[in-house]
MARFIDREN-864714 format. One record per residue: x, z, y of N, C-alpha, C, O, CB in turn; residue in three letters. Coordinates in steps of 0.05 Angstrom, whole numbers, plus 5000, padded with zeros to 4 digits. Glycine has a CB too. Layout:
N
XZYXZYXZYXZYXZYALA ...
This chain:
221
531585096433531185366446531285336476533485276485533285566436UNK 529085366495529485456524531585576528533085656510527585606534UNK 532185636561533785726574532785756599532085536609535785586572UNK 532585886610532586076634534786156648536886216636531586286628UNK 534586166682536486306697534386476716532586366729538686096713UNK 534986716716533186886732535187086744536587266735530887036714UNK 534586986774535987096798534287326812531887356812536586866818UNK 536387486823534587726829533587986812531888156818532487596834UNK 536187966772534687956751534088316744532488436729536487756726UNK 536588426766536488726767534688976782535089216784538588746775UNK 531688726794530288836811527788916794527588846771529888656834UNK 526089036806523889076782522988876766523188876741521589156790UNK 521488626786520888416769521988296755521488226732520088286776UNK 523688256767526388076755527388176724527388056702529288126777UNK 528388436732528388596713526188556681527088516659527888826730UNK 523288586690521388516670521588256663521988246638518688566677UNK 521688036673522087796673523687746654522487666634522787716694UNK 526087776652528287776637527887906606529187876585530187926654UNK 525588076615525088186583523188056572523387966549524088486580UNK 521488026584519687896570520987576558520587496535517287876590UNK 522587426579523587206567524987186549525386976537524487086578UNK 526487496544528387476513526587496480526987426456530887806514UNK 524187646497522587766471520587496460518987506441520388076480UNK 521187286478520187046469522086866461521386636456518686946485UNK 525186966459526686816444528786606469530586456461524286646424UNK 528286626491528886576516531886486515532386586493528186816534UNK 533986386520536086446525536386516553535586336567537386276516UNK 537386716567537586896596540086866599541686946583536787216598UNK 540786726629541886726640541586936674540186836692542086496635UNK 542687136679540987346698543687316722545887236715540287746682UNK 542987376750544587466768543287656792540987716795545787236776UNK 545587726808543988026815545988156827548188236820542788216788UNK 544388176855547488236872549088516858551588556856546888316911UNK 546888696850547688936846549688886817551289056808544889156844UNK 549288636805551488676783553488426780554988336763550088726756UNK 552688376802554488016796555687996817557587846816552687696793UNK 554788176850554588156868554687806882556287676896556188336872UNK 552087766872551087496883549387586915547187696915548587326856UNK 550187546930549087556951547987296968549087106978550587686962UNK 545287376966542887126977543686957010543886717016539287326984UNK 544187277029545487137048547887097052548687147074544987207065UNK 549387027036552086857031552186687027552286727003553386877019UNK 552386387030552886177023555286187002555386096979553086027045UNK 556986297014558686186993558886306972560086206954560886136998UNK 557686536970557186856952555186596923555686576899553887236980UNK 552886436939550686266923552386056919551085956900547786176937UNK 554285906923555085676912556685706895556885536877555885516927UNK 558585966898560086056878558686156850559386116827561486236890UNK 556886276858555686426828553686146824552486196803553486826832UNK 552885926831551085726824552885546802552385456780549985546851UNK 554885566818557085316810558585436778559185296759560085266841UNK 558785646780560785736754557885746730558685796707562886146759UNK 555185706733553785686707554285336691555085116698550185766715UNK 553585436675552385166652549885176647548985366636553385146621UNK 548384956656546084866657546084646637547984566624545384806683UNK 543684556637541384626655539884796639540284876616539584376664UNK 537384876661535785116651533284976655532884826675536085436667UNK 531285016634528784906634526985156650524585126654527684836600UNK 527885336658526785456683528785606698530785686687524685636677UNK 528385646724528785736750527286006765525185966777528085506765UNK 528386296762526086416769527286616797529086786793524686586741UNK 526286576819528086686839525886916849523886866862529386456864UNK 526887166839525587416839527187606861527987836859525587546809UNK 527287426884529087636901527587616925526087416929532587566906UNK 527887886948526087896962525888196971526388376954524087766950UNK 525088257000525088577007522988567032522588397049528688727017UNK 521888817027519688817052521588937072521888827094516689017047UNK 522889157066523889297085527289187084528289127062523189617079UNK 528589167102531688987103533389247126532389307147531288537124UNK 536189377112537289477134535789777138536689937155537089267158UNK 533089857121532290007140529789937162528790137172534690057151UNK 528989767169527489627184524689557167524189397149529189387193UNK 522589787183519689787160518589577177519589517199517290137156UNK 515689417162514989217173512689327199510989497195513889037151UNK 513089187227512189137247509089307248507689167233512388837249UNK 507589497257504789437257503889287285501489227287503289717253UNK 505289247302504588987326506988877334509188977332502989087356UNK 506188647345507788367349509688527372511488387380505688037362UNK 509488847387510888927411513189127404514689257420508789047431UNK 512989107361515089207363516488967349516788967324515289487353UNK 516988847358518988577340521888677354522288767376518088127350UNK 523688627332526388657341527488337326526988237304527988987329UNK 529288247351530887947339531788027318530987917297533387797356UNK 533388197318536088287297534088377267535388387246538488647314UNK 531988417266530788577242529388257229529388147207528088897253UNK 528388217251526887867243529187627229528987447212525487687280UNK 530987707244532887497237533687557205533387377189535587507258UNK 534687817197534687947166533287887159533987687146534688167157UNK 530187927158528587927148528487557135528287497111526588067166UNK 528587367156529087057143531587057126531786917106529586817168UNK 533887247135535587087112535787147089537287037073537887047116UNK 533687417083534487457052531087377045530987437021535887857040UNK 529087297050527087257040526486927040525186787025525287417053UNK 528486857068527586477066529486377065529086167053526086297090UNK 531986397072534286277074536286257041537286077027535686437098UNK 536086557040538186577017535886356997536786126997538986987003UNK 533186396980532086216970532085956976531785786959530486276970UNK 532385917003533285607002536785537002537685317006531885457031UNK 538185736999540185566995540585556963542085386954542685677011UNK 539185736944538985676914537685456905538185356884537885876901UNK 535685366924534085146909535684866919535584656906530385136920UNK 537184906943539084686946539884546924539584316918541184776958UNK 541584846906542384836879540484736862541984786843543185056871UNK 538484646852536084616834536284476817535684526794534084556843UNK 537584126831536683886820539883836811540283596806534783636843UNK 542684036807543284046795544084246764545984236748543783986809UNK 541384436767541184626749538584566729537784716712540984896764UNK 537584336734534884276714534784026702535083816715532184286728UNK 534384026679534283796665532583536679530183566686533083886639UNK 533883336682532283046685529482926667527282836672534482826678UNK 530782986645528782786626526682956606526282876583530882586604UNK 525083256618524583356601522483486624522883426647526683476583UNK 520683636618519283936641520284106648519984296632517184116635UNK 521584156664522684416685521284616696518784586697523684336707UNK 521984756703520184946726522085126746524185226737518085186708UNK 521385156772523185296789520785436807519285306821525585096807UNK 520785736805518985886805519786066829521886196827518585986779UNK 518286096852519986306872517586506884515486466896521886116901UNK 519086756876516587046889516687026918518587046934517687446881UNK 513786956923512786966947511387186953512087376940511486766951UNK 508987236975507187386969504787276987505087087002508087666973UNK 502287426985499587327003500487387030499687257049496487506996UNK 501787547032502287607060502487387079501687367102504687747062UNK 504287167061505786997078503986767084504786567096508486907066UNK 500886807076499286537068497286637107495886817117496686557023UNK 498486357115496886367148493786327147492486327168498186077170UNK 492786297130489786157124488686507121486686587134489485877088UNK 490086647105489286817080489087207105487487387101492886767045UNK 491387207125491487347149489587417171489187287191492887267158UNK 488487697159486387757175486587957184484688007199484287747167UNK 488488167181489888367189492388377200493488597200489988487173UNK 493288217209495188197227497888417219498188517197493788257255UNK 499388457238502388647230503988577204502888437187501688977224UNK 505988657202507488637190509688277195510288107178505888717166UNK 509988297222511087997231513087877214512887737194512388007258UNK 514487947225517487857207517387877186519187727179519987977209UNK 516187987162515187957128513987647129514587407124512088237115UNK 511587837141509587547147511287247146511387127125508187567182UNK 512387157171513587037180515886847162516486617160514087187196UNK 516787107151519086977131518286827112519286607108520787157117UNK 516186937096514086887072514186577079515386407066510687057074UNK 512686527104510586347108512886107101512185907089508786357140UNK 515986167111517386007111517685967090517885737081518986027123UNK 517786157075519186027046518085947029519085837009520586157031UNK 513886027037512985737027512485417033511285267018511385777019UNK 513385357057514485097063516485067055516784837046514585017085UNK 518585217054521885107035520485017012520184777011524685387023UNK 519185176988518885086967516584846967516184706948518385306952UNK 515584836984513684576982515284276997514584046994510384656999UNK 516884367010519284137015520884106989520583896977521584237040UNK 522184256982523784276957521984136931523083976915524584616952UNK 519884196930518684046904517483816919515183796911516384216884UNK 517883636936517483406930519583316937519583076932515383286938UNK 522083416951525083246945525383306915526283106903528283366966UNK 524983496899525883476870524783256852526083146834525383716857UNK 521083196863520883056841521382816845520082666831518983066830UNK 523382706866524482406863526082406846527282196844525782286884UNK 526982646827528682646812528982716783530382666763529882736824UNK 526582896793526083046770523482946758523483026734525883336776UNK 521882836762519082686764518382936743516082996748518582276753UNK 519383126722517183276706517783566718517483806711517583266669UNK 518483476733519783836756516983906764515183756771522483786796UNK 517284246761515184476765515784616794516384856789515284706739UNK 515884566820516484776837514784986853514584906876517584676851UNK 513985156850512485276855512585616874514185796868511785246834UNK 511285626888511885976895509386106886507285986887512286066931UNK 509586366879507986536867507686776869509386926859508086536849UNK 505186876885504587156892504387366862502987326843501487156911UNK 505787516865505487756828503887896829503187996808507787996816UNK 502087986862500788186866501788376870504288346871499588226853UNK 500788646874502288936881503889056863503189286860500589146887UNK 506088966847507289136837508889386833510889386849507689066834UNK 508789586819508789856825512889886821514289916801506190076798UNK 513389856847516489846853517489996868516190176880517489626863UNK 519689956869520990226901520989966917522889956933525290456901UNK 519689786917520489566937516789596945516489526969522389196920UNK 514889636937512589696950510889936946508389926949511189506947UNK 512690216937511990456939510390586966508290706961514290576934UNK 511090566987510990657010509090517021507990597042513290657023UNK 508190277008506090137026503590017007501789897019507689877043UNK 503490046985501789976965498390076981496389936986502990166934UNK 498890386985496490506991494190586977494090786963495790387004UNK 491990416983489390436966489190136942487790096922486390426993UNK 491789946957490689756935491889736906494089846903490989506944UNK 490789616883490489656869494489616854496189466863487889536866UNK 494689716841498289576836497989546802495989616789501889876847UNK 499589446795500789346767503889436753505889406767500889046771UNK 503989536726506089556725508389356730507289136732505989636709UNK 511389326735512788976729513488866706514988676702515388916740UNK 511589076685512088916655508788716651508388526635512489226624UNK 507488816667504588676666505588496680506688326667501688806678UNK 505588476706506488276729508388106721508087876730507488386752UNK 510788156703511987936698510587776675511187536674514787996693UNK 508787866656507287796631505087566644504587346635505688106615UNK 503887686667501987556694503187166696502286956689503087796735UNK 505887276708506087106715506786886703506286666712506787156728UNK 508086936682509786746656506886606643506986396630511987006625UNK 504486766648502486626640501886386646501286186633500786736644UNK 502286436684501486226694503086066695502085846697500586246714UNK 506086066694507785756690507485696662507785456655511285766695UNK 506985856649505585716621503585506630502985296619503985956601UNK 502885586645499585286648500385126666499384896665495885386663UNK 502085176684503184936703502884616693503084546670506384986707UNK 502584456713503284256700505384056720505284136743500584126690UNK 506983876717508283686743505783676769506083776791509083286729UNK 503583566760501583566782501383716798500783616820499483566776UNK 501683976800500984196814504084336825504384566833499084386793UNK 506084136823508884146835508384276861506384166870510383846840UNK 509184456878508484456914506984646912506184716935506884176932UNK 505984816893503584866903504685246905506785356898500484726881UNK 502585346914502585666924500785766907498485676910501585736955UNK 501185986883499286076872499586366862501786456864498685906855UNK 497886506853497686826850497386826824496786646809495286996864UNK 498287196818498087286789496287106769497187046747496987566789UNK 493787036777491486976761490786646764488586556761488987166772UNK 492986516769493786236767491486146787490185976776493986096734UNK 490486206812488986126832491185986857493286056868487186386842UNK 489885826859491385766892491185946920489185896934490185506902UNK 492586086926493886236950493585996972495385826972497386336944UNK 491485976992491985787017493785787038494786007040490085787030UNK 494585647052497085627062496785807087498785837102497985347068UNK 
């Protein structure tokens, strides 16, 4: 029987995530600041709640993440940047995720296929930015898909069948992108988590590092 740890598990996606992985028989392991009070930018808040599980988990799913931090909506020009809002904005979207994946290569099996899965979004893809604003989202994103593409190739010296990946869900219909959805198109987070479980379903080790969307395409950097 699998096993799963899905962080972040009380948020919408996360939330779906978690369902869908039980209704496939899943064993769920969930955390969540609002009920575990695991907090991302805490170090020691993440080493403590990393350290008291039993592993390993044949997946990794870090569903945590906020457009807006504090109160602080995203930027429409680079002249309203505030340090203090930018700086939030990295530690719960790039930092707190990299101090969980720190944790990784002692939470996943060696000798078998893994996967460690982290919500990104298009936003953060520099190739993909043609509309400009929203800095510090932007910004953070971009970082935390170089964490995870650093992170999966220190893992697979170790893990050699390790999955690491970040993954855009698309617009899902949340209080976390109510206010800014707009005209584009959104998804419920029982589709979006169904979306995405698709696509680590098809993963393979090969495609370790890589950046990809709901519809298992590659997201450019």
């Amino acid at each position: 029987m699998k096993s799963a740890l899905v962080i972040g598990a009380s948020g919408g996606i996360g939330s779906a995530l978690s369902q869908q992985l039980r209704q496939h028989s899943v064993v769920i392991t969930t955390l969540s600041r609002s009920v575990d009070r695991f907090d991302l930018t805490d170090p020691d808040s993440v080493s403590r709640g990393l350290g008291n599980l039993n592993g390993p988990f044949d997946m990794i799913l870090i569903a945590t993440g906020a457009l807006e931090v504090n109160g602080a909506e995203p930027e429409k020009t680079i002249k309203s940047v505030s340090a203090p809002a930018m700086m939030e904005q990295f530690a719960l979207n790039a930092v707190g995720p990299a101090l969980v994946l720190g944790h990784a290569h002692k939470l996943l099996p060696r000798g078998r296929q893994c996967v460690v899965a982290v919500l990104s979004a298009r936003v953060g893809s520099i190739g993909d930015n043609r509309l400009g604003g929203w800095i510090s989202y932007r910004a953070a994103k971009a970082a935390l898909n170089q964490i995870v593409r650093t992170s999966a190739i220190e893992l697979a010296r170790t893990h050699p069948q390790s999955i690491c990946v970040a993954l855009h869900p698309g617009t899902v219909r949340t209080s976390f992108t109510r206010k800014y959805a707009g005209r584009h198109p959104t998804v419920a987070p029982e589709e979006a988590a169904k979306n995405l479980l698709g696509v680590i379903d098809r993963l393979t080790p090969a495609q370790t590092g890589g950046f990809f969307d709901w519809k298992g395409e590659t997201v450019p950097w």
